[in-house]
N, C-alpha and C positions, 0 to 999 in steps of 0.2 A: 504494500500500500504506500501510494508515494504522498507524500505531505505537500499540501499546495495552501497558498492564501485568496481567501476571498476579500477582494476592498469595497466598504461602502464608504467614500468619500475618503477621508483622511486615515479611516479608519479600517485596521487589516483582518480579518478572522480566520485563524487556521481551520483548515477544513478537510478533507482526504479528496483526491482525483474520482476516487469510484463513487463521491457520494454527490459530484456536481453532474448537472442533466439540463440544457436545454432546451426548452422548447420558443415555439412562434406562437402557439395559441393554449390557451387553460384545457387541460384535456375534458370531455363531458364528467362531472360527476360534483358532488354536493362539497361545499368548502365553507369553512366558518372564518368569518374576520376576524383576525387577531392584530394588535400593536402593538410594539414596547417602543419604549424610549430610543432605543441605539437603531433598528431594524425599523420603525416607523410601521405601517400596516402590512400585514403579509397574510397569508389565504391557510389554511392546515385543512387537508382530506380530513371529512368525517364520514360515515358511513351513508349512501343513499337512502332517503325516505324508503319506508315499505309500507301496504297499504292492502285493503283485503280484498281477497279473490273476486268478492264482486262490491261494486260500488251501487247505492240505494239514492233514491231522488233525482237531483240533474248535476249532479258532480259531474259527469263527462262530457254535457251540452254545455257547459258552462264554464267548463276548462278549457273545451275546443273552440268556443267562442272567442275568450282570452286570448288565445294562443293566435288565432287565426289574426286579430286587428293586429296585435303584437308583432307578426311577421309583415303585414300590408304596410304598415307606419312606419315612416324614412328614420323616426327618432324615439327617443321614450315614451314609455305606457305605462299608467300607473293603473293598481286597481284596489280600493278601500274594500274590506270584509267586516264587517261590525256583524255583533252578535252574542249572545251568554256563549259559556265555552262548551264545547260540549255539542255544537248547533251541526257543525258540517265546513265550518272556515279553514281550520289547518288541514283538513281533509283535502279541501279544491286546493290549497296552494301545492301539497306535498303530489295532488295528480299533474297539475302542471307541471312540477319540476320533474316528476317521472316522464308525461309524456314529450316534452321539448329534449329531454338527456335524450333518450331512444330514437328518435324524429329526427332532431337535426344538431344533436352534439353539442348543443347549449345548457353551458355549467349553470348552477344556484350558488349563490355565497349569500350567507345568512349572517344577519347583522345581528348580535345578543346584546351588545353595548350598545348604552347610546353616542355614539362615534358623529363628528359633525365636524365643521371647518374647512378653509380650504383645499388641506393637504388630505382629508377623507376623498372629498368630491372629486378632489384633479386620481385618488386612488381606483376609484370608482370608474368613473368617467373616462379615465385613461386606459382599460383596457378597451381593445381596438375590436374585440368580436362581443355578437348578441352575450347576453346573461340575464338571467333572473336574480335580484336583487330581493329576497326576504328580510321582512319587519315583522317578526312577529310579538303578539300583544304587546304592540306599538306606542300605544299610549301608557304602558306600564315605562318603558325604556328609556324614554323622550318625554320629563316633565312637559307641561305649560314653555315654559320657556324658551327649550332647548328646540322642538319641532320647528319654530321660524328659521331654526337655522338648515334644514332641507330644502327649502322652499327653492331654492337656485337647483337646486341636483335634479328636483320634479320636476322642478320648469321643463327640465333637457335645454336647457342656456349652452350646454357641453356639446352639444350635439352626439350624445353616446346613445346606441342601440341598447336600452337596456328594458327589462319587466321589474317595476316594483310591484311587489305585494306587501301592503300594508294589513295587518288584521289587529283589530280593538275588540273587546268587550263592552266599552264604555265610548260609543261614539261621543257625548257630549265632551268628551275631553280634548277631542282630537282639535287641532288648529282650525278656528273658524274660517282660514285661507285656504285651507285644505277641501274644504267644500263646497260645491257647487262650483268645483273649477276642473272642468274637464280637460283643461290647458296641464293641468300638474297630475290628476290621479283622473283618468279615462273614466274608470266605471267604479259605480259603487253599489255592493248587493249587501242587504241586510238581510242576516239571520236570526229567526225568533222562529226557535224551537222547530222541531218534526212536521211536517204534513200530515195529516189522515192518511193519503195514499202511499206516502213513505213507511208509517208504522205498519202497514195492512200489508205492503210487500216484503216487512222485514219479517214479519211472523209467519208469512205464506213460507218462506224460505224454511226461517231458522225455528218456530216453534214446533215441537213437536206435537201437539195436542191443537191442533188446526179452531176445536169447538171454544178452544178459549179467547180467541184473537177478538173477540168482543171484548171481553175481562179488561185485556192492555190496551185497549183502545179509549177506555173509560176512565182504570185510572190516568194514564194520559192527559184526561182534558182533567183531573185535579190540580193538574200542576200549569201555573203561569206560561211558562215554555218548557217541553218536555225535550231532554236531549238523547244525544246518540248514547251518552255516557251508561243514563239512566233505561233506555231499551235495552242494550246487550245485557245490561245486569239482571233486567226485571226477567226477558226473556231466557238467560242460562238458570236463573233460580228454579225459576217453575218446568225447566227441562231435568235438569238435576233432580227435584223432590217430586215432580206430576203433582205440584200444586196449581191453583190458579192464580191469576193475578193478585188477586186481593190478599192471600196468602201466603204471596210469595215476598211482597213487598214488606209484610208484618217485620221483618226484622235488617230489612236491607234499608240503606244510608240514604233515605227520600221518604222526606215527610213532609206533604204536601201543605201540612196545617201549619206551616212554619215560616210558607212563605209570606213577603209582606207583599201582596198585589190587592190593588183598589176591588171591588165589589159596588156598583151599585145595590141599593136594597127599596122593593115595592113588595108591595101588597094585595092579592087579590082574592075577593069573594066572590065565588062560585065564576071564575073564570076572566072577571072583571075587573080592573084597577078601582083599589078603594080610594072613595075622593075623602079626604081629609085636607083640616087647615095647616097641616104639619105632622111630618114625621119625629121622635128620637131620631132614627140613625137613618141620614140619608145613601150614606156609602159607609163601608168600612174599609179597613187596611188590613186585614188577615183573611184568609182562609174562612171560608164558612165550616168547614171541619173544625177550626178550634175556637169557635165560637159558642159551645153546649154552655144553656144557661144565659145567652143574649135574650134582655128581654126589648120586644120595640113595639113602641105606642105610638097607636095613629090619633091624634088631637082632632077633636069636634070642632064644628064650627060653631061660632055662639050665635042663638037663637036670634039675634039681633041684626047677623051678618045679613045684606041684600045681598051680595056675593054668592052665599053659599050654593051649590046646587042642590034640587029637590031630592037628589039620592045622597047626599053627602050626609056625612057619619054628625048622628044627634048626642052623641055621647062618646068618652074614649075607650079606647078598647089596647089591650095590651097581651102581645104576647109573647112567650117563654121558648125559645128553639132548643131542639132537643135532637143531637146526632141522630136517635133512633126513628124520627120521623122525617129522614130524609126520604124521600117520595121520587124524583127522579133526578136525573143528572144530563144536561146537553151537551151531548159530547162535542158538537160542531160551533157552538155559541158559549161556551165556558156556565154555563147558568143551573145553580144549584134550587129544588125546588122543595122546601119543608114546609110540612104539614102543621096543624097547631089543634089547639084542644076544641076548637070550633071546625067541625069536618069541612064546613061550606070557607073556611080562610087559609089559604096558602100564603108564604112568603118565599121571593122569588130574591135571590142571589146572583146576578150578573156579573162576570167580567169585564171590569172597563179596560180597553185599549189603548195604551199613550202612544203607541207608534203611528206615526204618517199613514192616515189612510189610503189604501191602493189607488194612482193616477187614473183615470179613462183615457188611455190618449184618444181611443174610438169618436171620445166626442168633440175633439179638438178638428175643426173645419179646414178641410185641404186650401181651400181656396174661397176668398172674397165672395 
């Protein structure tokens, strides 16, 4: 082994003949940023993403979508993934960087730090072939602050072929310059939780007791967004024991009563909203599961009211919810439906929504 020096600048590093290797381009395959002081940013092999035998929902429309703008575009492409964890976002990035390594020999370098400044960007920027450029949970890495300082690299000011993928949990964090600018991050898809039709084909697959795919479908809609995390688990327990859902879940890490999501709350007799001058509880903040022992009063109107309507409530009425009269559950509308000690009075439990209601672009008019 012959002893040879490596120079960066002024500076010499012994190193052995057999272990220096030139190349012209990054060979295809996944590489993490690293820096130190003396060496500045340098790339380390880590092992390829791996990912499972078959993909559920639109992971591969949607990677092949990416992928496809990504090669048609002279310069960079960005693409924002927000979502709880668990939804399906590291999934799409890890099939993009599988499909583009196999396809056309385009490496990933995944950013763990939050790295920034000129001398990142010219690192970045400066290689001279395509690459995907991974951010993952983005806005955990990149306070508030530090994210203005990418805002030049997204541009593509560089003119570098490059794919960001950015993925957050908490979109609200992300740089308010970062959004709604298709100039710096192309596309943005947000994830909240499972589809119907994604759990219906996960259990056609993998449950083995096919009569229960109702079971997981139901507990499902208990939970705010139900993830990938939380289906493989619910669906191996009840494969493992030939339980049902409901008992599979008895002792696995998802309690649905625990999360804090809004609930609208009404009232209705014999199928019809009760008119009253006021509610107790117009929404609540937990879970209708751990609410046993909520009690809510619908206020009279006073005899005096011209307001009032001819069916509206002449006295108040109050009542006690009790787990064991829960009565039905909407799997497709989050809406829990408990019975009360008056057979003819239900109360009705809704899911409120705070995310961006879906666009129509249908009704947006092609022309004048």
């Amino acid at each position: 082994m012959t002893r040879v020096y490596r120079q960066d600048g002024n500076t010499f590093f012994p190193t052995s003949n057999e272990a220096l290797s030139i190349r012209e381009t990054l060979p295809a395959g996944t590489y993490l940023v690293q820096h130190s002081p003396l060496a500045g940013y340098y790339l380390e092999r880590i092992a390829d993403f791996s990912l499972p035998t078959k993909l559920y929902g639109e992971v591969n429309k949607q990677a092949e979508r990416i992928i496809e703008t990504f090669l048609k575009r002279p310069a960079g492409t960005g693409a924002l993934l927000s979502g709880q964890k668990g939804a399906g976002k590291t999934m799409l990035t890890k099939r993009i960087s599988q499909l583009v390594q196999q396809r056309h020999g385009i490496p990933t370098l995944v950013v763990g730090e939050p790295y920034h400044g000129e001398d990142f960007n010219a690192f970045v920027s400066g290689m001279d072939q395509p690459a995907v450029v991974l951010f993952d949970e983005f806005e955990k890495v990149y306070d508030r602050e530090t994210q203005p300082q990418l805002l030049t690299l997204l541009d593509g000011l560089h003119n570098s072929k490059k794919l960001f993928l950015l993925t957050c949990n908490e979109r609200m964090r992300i740089n308010t310059y970062m959004q709604n600018r298709p100039g710096r991050l192309f596309y943005a898809l947000e994830f909240a939780g499972l589809s119907k039709d994604f759990i219906q084909e996960y259990c056609e697959d993998r449950l083995e007791n096919k009569a229960n795919i109702r079971g997981v479908q139901t507990v499902a809609a208990f939970f705010g967004e139900f993830s990938f995390d939380m289906l493989q688990a619910l669906v191996e327990e009840m494969n493992r024991y030939g339980e049902t859902a409901s008992q599979a879940m008895q002792m696995l890490n998802m309690r649905p009563q625990e999360e804090e999501t809004a609930f609208e709350v009404k009232g209705y007799r014999n199928g019809r909203a009760i008119l009253c001058d006021g509610q107790s509880h117009h929404t609540v903040n937990r879970s209708p599961l751990a609410l046993d022992g909520l009690e809510v009063t619908f206020y009279s109107y006073d005899d005096d009211d011209e307001d009032a309507p001819e069916d509206g409530l002449k006295k108040n009425e109050s009542y006690e919810l009790s787990i064991d009269n829960l009565r039905s559950l909407d799997v497709d509308n989050g809406q829990f439906v408990f019975g009360t000690t008056d057979p003819a009075v239900t109360i009705h439990f809704t899911r409120r929504r705070y995310r961006a209601a879906p666009m129509n672009y249908d009704a947006i008019p092609e022309a004048a």
